[in-house]
C-alpha positions in Angstrom: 0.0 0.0 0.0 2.8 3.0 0.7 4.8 2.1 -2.4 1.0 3.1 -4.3 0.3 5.4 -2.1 3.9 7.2 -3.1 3.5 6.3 -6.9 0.0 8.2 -6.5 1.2 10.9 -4.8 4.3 11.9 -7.2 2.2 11.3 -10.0 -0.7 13.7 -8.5 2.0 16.3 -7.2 2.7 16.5 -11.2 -0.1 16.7 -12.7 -0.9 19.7 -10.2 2.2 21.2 -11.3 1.7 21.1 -14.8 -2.1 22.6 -14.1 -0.7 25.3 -11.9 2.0 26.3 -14.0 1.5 25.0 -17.4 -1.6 23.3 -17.8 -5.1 25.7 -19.2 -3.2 28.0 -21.5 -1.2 29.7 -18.6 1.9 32.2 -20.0 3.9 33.9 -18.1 2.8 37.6 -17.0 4.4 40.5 -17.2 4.1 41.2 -13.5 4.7 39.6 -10.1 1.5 38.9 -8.4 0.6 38.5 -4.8 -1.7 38.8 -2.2 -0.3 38.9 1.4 -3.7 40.1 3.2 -5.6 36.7 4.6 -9.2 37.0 3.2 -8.8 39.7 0.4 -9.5 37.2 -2.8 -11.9 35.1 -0.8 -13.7 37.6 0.1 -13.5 39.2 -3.4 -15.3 36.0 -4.8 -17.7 36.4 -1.9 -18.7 39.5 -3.0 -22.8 39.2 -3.8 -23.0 42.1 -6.5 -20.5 40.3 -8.6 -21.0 36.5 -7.9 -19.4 34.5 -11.1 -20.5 31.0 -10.4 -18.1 29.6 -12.6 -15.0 32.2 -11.4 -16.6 31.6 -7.7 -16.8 27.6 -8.2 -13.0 27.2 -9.7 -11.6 29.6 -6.9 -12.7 28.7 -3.8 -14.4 24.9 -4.6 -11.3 24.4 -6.7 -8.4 25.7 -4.5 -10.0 23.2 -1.7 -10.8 20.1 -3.7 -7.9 19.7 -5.7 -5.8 19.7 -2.7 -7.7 17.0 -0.8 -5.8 14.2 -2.8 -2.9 15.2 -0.5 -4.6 15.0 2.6 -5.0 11.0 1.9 -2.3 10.7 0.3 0.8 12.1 2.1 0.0 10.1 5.5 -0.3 7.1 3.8 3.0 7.2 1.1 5.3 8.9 4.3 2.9 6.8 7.3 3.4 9.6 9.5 0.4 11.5 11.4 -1.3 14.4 11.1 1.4 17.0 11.9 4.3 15.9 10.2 2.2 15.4 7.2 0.8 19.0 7.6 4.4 19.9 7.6 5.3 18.3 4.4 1.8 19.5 2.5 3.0 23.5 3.8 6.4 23.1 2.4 5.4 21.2 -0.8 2.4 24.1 -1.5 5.4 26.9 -0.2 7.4 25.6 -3.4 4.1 25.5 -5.5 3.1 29.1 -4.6 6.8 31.0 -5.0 6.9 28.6 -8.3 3.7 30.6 -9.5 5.2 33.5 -8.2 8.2 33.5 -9.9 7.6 32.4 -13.3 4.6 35.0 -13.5 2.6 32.0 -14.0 0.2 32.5 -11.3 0.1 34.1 -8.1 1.0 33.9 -4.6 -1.5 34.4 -2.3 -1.8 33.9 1.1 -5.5 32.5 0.7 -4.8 29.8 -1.1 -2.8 29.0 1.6 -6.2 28.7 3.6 -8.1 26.9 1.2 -5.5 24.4 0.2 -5.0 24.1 3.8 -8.7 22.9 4.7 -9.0 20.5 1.3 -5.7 18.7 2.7 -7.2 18.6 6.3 -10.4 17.2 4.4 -8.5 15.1 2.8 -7.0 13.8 6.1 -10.1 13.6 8.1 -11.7 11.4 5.4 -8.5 9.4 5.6 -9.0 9.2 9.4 -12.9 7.5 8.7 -11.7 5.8 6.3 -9.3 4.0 8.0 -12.0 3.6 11.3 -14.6 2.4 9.1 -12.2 -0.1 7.9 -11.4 -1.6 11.3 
């Protein structure tokens, strides 16, 4: 089970490289982009008077559910618990944001930060149920 778990995981951490930084027609920008302020683009995509459902679904649903993968994933290719494998996810994602950042590719923002975060610790507690329904 951990040698799939590990071949799942690279191959998942690739894919989500190539989508964040290659994948869906992304160039690279002409300027560095961040956000630094917790809650400024979620709360843009909050915003009532200008709800996108598509822009709204991809950003929030989509920063969250793309990163739940990890969440069973790392625990069970490294078979470590819940903070070391929070440890890993942050540094991983660390990479993955200053790789956007850097290539003008993308962004960093400190709110993905949050709503990678939670899909991960989704990720984890279904991993946790998973693994109680099991016994």
């Amino acid at each position: 089970m951990t040698t799939l778990a590990r071949l799942a995981l690279a191959s998942y951490t690739l894919l989500l490289a190539y989508w964040m930084l290659i994948g869906f027609g992304r160039t690279a920008g002409t300027e560095y982009m961040y956000n630094l302020r917790p809650f400024a683009t979620i709360s843009h995509f909050m915003d009532v008077g200008s709800i996108n459902t598509r822009t709204w679904a991809i950003n929030l649903i989509g920063n969250i559910g793309v990163f739940v993968p990890f969440g069973l994933l790392i625990p069970a290719a490294v078979r470590t618990g819940f903070g070391k494998s929070l440890a890993i996810f942050l540094a991983g994602l660390t990479i993955l944001e200053l790789s956007q950042l850097l290539s003008r590719r993308g962004s960093l923002d400190v709110d993905d930060f949050i709503l990678n975060s939670f899909g991960f610790v989704m990720g984890y507690g279904l991993l946790m149920l998973w693994r109680r329904v099991a016994r």
